[in-house]
PQR file of N, CA, C, O and H, with PARSE charges and radii, in Angstrom:
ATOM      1  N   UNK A   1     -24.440 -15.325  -9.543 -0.4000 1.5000
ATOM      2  CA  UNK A   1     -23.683 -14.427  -8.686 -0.0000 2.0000
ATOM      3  C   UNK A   1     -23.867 -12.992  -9.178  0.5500 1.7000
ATOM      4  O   UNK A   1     -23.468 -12.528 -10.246 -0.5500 1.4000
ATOM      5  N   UNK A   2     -24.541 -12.376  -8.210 -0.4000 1.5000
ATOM      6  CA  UNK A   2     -24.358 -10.804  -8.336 -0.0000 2.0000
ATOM      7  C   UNK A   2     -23.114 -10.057  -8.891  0.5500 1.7000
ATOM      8  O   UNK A   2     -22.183 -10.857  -8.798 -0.5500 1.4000
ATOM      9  H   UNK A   2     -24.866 -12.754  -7.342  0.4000 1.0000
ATOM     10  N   UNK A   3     -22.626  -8.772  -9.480 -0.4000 1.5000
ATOM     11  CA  UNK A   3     -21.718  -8.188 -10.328 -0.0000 2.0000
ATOM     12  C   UNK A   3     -21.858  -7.023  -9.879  0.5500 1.7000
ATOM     13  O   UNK A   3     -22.911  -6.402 -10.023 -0.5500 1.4000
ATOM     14  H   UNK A   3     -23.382  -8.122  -9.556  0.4000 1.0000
ATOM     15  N   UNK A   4     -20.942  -6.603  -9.337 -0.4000 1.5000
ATOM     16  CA  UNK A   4     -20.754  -5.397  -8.120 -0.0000 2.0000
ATOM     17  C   UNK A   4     -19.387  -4.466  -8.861  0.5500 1.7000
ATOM     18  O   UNK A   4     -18.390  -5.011  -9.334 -0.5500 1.4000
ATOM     19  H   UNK A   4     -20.087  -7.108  -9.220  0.4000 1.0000
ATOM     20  N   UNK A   5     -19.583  -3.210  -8.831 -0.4000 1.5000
ATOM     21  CA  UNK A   5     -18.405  -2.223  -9.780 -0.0000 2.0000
ATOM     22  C   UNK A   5     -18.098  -1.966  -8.368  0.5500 1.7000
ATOM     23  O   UNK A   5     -18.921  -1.672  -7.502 -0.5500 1.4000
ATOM     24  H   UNK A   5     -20.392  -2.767  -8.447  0.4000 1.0000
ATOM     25  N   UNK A   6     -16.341  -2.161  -8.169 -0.4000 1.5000
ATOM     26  CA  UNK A   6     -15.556  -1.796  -7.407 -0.0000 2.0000
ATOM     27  C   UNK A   6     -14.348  -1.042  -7.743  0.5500 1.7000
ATOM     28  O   UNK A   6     -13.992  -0.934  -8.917 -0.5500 1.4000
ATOM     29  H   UNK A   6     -15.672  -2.400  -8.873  0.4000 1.0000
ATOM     30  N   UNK A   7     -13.590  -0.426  -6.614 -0.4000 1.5000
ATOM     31  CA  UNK A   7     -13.038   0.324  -7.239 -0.0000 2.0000
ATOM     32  C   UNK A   7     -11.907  -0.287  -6.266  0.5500 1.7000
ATOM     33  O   UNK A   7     -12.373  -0.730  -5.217 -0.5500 1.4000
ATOM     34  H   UNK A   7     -13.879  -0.514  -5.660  0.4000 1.0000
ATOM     35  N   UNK A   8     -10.329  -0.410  -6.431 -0.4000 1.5000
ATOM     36  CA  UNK A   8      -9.051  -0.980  -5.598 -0.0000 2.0000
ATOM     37  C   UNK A   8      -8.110   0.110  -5.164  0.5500 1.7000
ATOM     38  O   UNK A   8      -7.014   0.287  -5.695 -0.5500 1.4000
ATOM     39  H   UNK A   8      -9.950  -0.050  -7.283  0.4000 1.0000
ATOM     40  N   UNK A   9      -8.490   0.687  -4.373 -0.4000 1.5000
ATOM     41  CA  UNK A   9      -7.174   1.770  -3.776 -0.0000 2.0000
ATOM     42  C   UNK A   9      -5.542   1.324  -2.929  0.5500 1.7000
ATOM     43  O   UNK A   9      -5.346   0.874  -1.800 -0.5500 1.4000
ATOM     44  H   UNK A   9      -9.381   0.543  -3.941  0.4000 1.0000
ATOM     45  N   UNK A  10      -4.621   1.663  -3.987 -0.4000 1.5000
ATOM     46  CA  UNK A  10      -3.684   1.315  -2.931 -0.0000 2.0000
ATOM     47  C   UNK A  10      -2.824   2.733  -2.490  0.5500 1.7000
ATOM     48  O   UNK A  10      -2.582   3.645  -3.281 -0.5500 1.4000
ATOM     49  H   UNK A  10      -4.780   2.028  -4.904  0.4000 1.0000
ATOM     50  N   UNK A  11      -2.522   2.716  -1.420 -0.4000 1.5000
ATOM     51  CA  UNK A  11      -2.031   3.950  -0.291 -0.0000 2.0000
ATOM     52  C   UNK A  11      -0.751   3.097  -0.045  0.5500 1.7000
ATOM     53  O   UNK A  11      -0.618   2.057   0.599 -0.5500 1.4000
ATOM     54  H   UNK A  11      -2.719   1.976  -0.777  0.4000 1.0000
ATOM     55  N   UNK A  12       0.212   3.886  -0.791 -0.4000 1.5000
ATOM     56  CA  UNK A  12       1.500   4.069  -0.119 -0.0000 2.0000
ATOM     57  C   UNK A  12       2.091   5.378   0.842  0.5500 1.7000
ATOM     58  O   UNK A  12       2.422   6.494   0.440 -0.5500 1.4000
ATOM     59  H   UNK A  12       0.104   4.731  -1.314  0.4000 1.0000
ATOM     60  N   UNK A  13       2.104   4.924   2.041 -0.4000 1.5000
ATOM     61  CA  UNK A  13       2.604   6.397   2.642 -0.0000 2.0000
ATOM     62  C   UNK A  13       4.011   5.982   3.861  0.5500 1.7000
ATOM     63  O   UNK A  13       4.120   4.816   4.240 -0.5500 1.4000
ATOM     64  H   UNK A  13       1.835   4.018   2.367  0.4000 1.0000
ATOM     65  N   UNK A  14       4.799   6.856   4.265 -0.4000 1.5000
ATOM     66  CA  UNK A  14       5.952   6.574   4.407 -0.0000 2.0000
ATOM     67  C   UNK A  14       6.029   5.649   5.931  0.5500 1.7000
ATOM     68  O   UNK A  14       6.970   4.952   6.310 -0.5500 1.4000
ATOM     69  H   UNK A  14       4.710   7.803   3.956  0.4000 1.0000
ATOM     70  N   UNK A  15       5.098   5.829   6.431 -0.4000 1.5000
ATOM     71  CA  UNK A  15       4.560   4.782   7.647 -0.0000 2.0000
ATOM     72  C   UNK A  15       3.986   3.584   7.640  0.5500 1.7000
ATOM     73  O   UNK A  15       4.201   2.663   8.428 -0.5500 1.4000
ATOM     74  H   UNK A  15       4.334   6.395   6.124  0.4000 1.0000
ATOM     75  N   UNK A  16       3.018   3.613   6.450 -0.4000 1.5000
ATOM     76  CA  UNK A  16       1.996   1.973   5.879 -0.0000 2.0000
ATOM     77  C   UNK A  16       1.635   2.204   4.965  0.5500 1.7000
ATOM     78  O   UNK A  16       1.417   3.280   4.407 -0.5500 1.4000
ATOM     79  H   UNK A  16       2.843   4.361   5.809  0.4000 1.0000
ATOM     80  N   UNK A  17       1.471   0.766   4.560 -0.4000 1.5000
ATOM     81  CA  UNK A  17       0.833   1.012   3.222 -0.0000 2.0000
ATOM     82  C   UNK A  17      -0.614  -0.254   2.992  0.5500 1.7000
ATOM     83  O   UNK A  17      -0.482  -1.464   3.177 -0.5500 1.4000
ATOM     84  H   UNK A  17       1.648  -0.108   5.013  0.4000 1.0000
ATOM     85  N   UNK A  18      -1.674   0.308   2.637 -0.4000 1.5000
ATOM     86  CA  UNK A  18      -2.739  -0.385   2.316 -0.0000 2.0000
ATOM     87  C   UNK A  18      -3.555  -0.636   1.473  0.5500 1.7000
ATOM     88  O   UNK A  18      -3.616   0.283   0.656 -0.5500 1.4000
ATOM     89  H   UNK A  18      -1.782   1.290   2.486  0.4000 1.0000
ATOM     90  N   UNK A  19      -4.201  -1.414   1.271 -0.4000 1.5000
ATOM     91  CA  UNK A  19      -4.930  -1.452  -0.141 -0.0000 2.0000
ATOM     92  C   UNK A  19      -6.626  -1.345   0.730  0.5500 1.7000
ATOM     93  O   UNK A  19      -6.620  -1.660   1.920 -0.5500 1.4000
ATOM     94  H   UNK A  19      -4.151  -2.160   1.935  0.4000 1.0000
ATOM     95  N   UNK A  20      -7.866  -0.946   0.152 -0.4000 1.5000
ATOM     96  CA  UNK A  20      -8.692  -0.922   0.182 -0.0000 2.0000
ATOM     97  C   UNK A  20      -9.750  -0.770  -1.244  0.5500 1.7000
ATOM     98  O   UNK A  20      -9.696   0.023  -2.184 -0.5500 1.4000
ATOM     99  H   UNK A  20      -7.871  -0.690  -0.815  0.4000 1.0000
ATOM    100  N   UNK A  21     -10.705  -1.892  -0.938 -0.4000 1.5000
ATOM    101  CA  UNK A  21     -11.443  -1.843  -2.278 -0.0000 2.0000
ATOM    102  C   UNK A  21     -12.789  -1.101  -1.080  0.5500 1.7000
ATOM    103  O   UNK A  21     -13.034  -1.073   0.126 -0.5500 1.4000
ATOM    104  H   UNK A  21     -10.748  -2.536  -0.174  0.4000 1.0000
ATOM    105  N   UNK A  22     -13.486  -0.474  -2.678 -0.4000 1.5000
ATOM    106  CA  UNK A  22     -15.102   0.718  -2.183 -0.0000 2.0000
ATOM    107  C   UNK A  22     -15.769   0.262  -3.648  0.5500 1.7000
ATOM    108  O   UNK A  22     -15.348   0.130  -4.797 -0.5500 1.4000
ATOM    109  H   UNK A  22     -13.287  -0.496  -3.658  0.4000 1.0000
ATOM    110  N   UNK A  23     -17.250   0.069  -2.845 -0.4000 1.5000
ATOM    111  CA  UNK A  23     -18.048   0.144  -3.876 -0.0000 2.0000
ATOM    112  C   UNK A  23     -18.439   1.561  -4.253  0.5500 1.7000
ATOM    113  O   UNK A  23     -18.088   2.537  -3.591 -0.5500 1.4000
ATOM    114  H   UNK A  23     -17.592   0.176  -1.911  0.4000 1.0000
ATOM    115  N   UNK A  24     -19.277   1.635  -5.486 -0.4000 1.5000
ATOM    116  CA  UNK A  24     -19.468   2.771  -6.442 -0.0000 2.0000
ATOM    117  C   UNK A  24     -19.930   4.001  -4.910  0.5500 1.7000
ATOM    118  O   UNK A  24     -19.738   5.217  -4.880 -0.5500 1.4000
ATOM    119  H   UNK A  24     -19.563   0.841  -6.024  0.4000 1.0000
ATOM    120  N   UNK A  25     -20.458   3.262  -3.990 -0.4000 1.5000
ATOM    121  CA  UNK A  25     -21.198   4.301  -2.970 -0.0000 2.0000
ATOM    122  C   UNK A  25     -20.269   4.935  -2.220  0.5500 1.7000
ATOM    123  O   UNK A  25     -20.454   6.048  -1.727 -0.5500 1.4000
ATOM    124  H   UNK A  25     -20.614   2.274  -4.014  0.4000 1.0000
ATOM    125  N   UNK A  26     -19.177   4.230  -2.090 -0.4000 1.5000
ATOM    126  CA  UNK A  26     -17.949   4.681  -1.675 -0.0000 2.0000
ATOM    127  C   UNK A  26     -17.370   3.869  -0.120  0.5500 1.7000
ATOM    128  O   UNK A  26     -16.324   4.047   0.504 -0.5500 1.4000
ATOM    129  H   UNK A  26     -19.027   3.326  -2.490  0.4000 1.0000
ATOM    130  N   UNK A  27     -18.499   2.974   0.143 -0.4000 1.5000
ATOM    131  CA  UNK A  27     -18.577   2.124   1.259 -0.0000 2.0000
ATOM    132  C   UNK A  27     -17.202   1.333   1.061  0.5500 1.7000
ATOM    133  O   UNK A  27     -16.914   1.064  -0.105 -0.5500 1.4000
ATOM    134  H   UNK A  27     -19.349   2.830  -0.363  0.4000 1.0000
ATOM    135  N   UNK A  28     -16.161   0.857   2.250 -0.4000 1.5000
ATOM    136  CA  UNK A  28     -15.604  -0.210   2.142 -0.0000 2.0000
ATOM    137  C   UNK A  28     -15.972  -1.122   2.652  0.5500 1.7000
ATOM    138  O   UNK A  28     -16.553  -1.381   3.706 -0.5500 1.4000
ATOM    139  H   UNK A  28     -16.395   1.075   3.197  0.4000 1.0000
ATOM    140  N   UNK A  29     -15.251  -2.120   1.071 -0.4000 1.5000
ATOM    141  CA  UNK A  29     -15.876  -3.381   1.241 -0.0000 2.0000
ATOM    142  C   UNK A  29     -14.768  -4.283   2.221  0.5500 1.7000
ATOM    143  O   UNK A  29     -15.172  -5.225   2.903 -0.5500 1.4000
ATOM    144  H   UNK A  29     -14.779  -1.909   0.215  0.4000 1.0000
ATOM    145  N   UNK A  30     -13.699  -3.974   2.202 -0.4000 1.5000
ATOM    146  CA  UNK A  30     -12.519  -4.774   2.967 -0.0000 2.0000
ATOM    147  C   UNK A  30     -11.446  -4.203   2.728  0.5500 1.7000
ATOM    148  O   UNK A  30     -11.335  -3.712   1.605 -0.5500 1.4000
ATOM    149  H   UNK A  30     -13.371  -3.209   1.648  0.4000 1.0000
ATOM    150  N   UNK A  31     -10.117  -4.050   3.846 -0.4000 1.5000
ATOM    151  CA  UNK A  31      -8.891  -2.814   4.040 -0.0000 2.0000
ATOM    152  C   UNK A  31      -7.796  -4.024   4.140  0.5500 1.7000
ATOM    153  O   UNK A  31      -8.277  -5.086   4.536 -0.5500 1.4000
ATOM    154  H   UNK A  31     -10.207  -4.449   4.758  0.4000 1.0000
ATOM    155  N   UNK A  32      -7.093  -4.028   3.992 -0.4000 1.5000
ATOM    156  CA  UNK A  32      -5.698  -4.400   4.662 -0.0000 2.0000
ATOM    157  C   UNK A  32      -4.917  -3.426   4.765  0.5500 1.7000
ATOM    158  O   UNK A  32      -4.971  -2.527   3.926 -0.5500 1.4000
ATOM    159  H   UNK A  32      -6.702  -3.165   3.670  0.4000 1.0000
ATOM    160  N   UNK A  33      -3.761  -3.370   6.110 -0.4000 1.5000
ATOM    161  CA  UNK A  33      -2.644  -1.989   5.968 -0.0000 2.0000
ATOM    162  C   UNK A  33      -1.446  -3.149   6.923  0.5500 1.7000
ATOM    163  O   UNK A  33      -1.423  -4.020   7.793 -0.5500 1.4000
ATOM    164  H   UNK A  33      -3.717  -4.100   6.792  0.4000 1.0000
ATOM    165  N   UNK A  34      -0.716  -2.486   6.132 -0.4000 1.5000
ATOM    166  CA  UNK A  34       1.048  -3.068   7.196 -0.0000 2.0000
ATOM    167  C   UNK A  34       1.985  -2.092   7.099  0.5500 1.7000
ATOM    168  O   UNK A  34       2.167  -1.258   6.212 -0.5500 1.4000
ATOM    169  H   UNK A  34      -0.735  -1.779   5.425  0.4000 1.0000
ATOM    170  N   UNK A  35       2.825  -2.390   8.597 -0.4000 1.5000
ATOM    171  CA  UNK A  35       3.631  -0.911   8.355 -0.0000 2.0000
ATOM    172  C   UNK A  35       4.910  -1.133   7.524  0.5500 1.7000
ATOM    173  O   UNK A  35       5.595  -2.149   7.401 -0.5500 1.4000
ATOM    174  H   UNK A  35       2.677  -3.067   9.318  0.4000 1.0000
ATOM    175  N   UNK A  36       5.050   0.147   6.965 -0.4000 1.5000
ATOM    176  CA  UNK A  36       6.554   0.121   6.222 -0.0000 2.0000
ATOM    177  C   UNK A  36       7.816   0.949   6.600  0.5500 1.7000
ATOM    178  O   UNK A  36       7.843   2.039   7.170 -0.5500 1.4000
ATOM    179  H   UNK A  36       4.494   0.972   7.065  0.4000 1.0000
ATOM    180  N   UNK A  37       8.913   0.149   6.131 -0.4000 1.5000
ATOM    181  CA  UNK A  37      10.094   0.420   6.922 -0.0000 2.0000
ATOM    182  C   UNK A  37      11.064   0.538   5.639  0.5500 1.7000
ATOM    183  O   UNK A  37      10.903   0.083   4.506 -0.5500 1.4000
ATOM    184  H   UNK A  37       8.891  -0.736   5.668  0.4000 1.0000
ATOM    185  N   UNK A  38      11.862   1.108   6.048 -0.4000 1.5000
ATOM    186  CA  UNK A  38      12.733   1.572   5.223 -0.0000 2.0000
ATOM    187  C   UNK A  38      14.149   0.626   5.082  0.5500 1.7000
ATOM    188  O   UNK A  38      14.326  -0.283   5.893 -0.5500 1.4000
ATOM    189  H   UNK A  38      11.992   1.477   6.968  0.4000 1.0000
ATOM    190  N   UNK A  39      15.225   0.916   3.921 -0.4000 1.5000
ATOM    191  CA  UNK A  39      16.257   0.183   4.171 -0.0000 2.0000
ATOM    192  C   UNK A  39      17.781   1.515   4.204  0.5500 1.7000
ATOM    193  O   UNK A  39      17.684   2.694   3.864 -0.5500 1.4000
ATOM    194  H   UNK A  39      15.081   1.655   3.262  0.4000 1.0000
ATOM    195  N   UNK A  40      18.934   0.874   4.670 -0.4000 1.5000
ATOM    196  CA  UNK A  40      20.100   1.592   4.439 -0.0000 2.0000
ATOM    197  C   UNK A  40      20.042   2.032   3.153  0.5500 1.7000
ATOM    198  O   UNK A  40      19.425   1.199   2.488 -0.5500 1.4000
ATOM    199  H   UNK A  40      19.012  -0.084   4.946  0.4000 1.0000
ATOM    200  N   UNK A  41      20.474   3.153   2.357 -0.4000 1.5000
ATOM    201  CA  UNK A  41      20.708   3.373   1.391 -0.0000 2.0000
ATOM    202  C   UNK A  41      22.458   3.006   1.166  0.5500 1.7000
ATOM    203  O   UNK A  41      23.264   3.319   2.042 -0.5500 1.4000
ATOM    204  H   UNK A  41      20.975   3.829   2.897  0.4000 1.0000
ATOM    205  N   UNK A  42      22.766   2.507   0.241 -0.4000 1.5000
ATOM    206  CA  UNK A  42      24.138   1.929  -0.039 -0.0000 2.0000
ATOM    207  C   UNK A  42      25.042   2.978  -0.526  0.5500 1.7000
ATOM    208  O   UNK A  42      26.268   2.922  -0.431 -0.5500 1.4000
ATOM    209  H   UNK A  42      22.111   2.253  -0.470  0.4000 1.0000
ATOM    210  N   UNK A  43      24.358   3.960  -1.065 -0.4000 1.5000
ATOM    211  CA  UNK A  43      25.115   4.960  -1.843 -0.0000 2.0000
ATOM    212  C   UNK A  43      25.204   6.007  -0.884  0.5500 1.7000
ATOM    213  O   UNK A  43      26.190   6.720  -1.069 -0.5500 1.4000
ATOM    214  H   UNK A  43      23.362   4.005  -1.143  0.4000 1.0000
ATOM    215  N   UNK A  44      24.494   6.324   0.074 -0.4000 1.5000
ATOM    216  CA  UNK A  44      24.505   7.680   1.480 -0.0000 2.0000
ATOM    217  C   UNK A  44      24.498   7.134   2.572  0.5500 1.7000
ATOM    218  O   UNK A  44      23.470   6.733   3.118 -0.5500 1.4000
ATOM    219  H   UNK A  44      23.693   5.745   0.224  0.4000 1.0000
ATOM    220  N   UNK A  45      25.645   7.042   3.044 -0.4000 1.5000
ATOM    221  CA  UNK A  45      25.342   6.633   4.620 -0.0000 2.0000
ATOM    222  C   UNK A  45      24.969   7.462   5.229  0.5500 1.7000
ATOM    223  O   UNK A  45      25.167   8.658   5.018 -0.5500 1.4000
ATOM    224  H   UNK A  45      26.480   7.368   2.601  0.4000 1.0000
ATOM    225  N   UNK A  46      24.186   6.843   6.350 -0.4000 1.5000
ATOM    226  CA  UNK A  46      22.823   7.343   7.162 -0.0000 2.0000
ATOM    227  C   UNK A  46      21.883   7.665   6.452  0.5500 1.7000
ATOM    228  O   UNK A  46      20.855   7.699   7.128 -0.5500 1.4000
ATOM    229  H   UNK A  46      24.025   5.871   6.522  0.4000 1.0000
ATOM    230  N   UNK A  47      21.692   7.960   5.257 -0.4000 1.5000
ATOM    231  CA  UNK A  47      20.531   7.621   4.379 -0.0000 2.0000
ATOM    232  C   UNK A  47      19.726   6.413   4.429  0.5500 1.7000
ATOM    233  O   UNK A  47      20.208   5.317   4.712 -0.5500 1.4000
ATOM    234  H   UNK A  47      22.527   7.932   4.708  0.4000 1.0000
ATOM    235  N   UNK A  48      18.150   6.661   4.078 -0.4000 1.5000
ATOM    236  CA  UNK A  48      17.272   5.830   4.177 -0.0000 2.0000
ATOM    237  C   UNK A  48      16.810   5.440   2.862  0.5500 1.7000
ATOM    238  O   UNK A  48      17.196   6.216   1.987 -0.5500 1.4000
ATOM    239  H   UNK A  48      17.758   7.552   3.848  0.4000 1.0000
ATOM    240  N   UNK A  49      16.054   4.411   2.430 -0.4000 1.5000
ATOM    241  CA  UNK A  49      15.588   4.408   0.634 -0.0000 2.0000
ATOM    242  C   UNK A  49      14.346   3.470   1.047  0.5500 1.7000
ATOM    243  O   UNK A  49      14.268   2.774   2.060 -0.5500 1.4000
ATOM    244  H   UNK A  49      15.741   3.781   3.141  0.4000 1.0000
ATOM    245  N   UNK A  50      13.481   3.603   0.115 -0.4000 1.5000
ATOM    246  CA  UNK A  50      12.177   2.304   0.668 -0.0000 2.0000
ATOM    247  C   UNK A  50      12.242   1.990  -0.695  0.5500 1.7000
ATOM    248  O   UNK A  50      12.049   2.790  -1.611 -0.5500 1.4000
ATOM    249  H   UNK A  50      13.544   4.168  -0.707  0.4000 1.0000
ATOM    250  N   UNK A  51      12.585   0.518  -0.831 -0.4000 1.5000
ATOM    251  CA  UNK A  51      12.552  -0.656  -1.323 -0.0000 2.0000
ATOM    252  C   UNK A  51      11.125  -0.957  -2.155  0.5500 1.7000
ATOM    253  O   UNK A  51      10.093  -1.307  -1.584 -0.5500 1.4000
ATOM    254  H   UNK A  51      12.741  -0.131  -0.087  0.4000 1.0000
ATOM    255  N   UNK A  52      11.268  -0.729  -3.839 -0.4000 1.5000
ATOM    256  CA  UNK A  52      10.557  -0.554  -4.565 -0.0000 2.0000
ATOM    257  C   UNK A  52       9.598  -2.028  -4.579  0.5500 1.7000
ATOM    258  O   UNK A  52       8.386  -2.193  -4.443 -0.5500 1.4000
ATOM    259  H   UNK A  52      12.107  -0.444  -4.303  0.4000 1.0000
ATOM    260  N   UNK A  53      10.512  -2.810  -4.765 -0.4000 1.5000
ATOM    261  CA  UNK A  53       9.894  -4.268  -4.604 -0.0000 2.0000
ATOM    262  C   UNK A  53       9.469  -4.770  -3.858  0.5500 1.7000
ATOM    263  O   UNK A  53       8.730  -5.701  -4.178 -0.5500 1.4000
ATOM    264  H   UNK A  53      11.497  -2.676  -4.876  0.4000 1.0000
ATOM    265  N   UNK A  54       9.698  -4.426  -2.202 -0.4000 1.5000
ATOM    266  CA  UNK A  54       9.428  -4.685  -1.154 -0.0000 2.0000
ATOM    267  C   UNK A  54       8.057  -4.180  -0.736  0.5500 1.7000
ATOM    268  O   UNK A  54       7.307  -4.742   0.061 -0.5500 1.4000
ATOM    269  H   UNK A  54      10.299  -3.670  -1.941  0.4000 1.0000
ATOM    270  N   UNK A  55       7.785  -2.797  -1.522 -0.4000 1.5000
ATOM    271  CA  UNK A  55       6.394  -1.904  -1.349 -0.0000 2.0000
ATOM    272  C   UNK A  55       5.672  -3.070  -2.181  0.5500 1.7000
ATOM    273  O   UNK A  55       5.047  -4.005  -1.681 -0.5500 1.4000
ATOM    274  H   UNK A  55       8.394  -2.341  -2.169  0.4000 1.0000
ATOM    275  N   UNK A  56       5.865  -2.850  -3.466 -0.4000 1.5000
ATOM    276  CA  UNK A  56       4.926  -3.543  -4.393 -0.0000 2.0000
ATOM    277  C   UNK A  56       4.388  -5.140  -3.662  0.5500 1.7000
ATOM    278  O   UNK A  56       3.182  -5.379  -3.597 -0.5500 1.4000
ATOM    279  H   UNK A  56       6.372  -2.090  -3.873  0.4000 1.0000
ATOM    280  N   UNK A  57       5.515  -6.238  -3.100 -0.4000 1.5000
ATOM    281  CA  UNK A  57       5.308  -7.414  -2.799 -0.0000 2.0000
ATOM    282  C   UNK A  57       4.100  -7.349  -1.227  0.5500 1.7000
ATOM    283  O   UNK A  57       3.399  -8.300  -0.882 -0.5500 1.4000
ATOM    284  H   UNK A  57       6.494  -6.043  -3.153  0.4000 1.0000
ATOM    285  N   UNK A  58       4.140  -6.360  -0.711 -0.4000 1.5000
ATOM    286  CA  UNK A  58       3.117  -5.513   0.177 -0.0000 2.0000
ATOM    287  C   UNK A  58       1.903  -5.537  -0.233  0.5500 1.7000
ATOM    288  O   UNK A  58       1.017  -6.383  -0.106 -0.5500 1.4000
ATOM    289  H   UNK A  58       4.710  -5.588  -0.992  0.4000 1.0000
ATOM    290  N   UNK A  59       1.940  -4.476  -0.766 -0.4000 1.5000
ATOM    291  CA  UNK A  59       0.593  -4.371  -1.544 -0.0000 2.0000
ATOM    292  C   UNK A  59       0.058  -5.363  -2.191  0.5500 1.7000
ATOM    293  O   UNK A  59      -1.010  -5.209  -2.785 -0.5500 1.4000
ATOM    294  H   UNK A  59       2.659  -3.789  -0.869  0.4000 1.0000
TER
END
């Protein structure tokens, strides 16, 4: 099996978040993205908070 240097980008941004791996050329090799949503914040009402664990289990 061939041995290919890749590189794993993950993009958190306040709409989606995705991971994409690129080879050294900068080509992607394969993307996933899903959108993200926010939760109530408990401590500010009408406040929003995005869910640390919830990003990470995403990605």
């Amino acid at each position: 099996m061939m041995q290919k240097d890749i590189a794993i980008v993950f993009d958190c941004g306040a709409t989606n978040v995705r991971v994409i791996a690129m080879d050294n050329k900068g080509q992607i090799i394969a993307s996933h993205a899903m959108g993200n949503d926010t939760d109530e914040d408990p401590n500010y009402p009408g406040g929003r908070i995005w869910d640390l664990d919830k990003l990470w289990n995403k990605l």
